[in-house]
Every structure is written in C-alpha cells, then in structure tokens.
C-alpha positions in Angstrom: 0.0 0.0 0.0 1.4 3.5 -0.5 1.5 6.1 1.4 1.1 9.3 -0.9 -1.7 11.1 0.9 -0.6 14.4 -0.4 -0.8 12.8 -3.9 -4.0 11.4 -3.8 -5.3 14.4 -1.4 -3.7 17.0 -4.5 -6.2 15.2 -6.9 -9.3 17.1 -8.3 -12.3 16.0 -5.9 -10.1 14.1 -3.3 -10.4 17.2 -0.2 -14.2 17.2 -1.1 -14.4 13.1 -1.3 -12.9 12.9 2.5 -15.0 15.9 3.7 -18.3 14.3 2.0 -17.6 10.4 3.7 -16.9 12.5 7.5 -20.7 11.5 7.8 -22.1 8.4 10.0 -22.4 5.3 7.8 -21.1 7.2 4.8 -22.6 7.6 1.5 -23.5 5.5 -1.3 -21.5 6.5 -4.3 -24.8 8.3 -6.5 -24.9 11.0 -3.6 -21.3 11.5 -3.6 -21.1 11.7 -7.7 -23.9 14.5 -7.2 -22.2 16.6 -4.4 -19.0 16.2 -6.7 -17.4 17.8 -9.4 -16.3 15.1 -11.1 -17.1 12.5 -13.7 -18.2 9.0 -12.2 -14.8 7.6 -13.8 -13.0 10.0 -12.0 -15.2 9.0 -8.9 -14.4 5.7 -9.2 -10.7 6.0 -9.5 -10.7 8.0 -6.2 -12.9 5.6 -4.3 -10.4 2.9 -5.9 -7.2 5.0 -4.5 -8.7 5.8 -1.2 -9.2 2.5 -0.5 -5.9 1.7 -0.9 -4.2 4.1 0.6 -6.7 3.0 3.5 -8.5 6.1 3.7 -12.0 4.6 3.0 -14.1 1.6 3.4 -16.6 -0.6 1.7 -19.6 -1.1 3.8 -23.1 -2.4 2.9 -26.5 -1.7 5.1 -29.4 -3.5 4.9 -31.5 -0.2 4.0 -29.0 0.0 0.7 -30.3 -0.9 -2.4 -29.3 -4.2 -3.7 -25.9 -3.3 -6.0 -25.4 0.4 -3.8 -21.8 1.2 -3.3 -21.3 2.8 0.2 -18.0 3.8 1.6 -16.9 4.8 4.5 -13.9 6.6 6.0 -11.2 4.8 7.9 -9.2 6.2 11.2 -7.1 7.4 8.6 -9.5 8.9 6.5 -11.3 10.6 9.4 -7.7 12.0 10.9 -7.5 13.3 7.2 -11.4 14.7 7.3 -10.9 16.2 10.9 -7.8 18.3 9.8 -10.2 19.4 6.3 -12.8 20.7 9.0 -10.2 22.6 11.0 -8.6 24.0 8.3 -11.9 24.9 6.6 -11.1 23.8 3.5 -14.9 22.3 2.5 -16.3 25.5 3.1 -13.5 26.8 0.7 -14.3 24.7 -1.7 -18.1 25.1 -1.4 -17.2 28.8 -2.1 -15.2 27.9 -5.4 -17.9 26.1 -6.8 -20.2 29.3 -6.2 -18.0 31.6 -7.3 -17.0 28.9 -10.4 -21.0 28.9 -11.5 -21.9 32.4 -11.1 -18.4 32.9 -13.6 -20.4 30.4 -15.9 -23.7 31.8 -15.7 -21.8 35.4 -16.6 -19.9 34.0 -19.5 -23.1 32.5 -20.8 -24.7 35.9 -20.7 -21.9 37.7 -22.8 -21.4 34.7 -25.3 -25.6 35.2 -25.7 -25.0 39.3 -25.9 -22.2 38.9 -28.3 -23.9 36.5 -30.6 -27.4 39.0 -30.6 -24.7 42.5 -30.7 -22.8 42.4 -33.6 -19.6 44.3 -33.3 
C-alpha cells in the first residue's frame, strides 16, 4: 500500500471526497457523484485509490439498495477529514464552486449578448 496522501489528497475531488464520507455510515456512491465535481470515472478512480491508501471503506447496510456502493472513512480517513474541517477547507471549496457557476452563468450571458450585438 502507498502512502502518498498528499498525492491522492492533491487530486481534483479528493479534499471534497474525504469531507463528503466525514458523515455516519457514509454515503453510497450516486450521492457523492452528485455533491462532486467530477465524472463517475473520476469517482471511481478515487474511491479505488482511497481504498488503498486505507482512507475509505466498503460497507453495505441493509436499507442499501441491492448493487449500492457505500464507503466509509477509515481512522485514517477521518484523521485526514478532521484536519479538512479545522482548516476549513470544504467551506473553501463550497465557495469555489459558487464563485466557479456564477463565472459560468456570466460568461453565458456575454457569449448570448455577443452573438445577438454584432460588433
């Protein structure tokens, strides 16, 4: 098992991914692919590397849906998800995606303009 953590933690969804599983009996993969910016391949590759690195868990409940995915953090995972909460990096990121889909929005707005206003 390696023991990058600050690799896998610099990849694109991991922070979120930790701070989404610091939750009692985790979260089946469809709600954390909602909640994430990040195509379900790119979901499932981080689930895949957490687990290895130990960070999260498999773990079924009888309330799950037959083939549901749910994972869980590890000690690891939650030492990892305690230090995201202290340094308030979730909220951070919560912010980003704001700030990322009001840019959007905007950019959609002049693209529309520019197209109707020719120059």
């Amino acid at each position: 098992m390696s023991d990058d953590i600050g690799g896998f933690l610099s990849r694109k969804g991991a922070i979120p991914l930790v701070s989404l599983l610091n939750v009692e009996d985790g979260r089946i993969v469809n709600q954390l692919h909602s909640q994430l910016n990040v195509s379900r391949q790119s979901l499932s590759d981080l689930l895949k590397e957490a687990y290895e690195k130990d960070i999260v868990d498999r773990e079924y409940l009888m309330s799950d849906h037959g083939n549901a995915k749910r994972f869980v953090l590890t000690q690891r995972g939650i030492k990892i998800a305690e230090k995201i909460d202290e340094l308030g990096l979730y909220e951070s990121y919560e912010e980003l995606q704001t700030i990322r889909s009001e840019y959007d929005m905007k950019s959609d707005k002049l693209r529309v303009w520019a197209s109707k206003n020719p120059l």
